[in-house]
C-alpha angles and dihedrals in degrees: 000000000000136000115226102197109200115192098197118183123213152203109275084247104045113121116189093171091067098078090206096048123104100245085038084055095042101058100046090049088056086048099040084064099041096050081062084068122113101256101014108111109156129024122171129164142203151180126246101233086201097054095022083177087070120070115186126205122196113197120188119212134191099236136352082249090061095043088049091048091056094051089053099052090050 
């Protein structure tokens, strides 16, 4: 198994934390579809407290194959 790391900036006032808020909604959507990809099996996501402007997103694949063969069908 592999480990994808996503740095994701965002907007000053973005709050993924907040699960109803736009840029909360956004992320898990994004991560709602890629989780359906061959490979993918956990995403979860979270916000810096020291840099809230930063969200990360860790995604675990299967293999480096099924991770490669994600980035090439984007």
């Amino acid at each position: 198994m592999i480990t994808e790391i996503v740095m994701l900036p965002l907007k000053v006032s973005a709050d993924v934390s907040q699960p109803n808020s736009s840029a909360g909604k956004a992320i898990r959507e994004i991560l709602a579809l890629e989780l359906t990809v061959q490979g993918a099996r956990y995403a979860y996501y979270g916000q810096f407290i020291e840099k809230p402007e930063t969200a990360v997103i860790f995604v675990n694949w299967d293999s480096l194959d099924d991770h490669k063969n994600f980035i090439s069908s984007s």
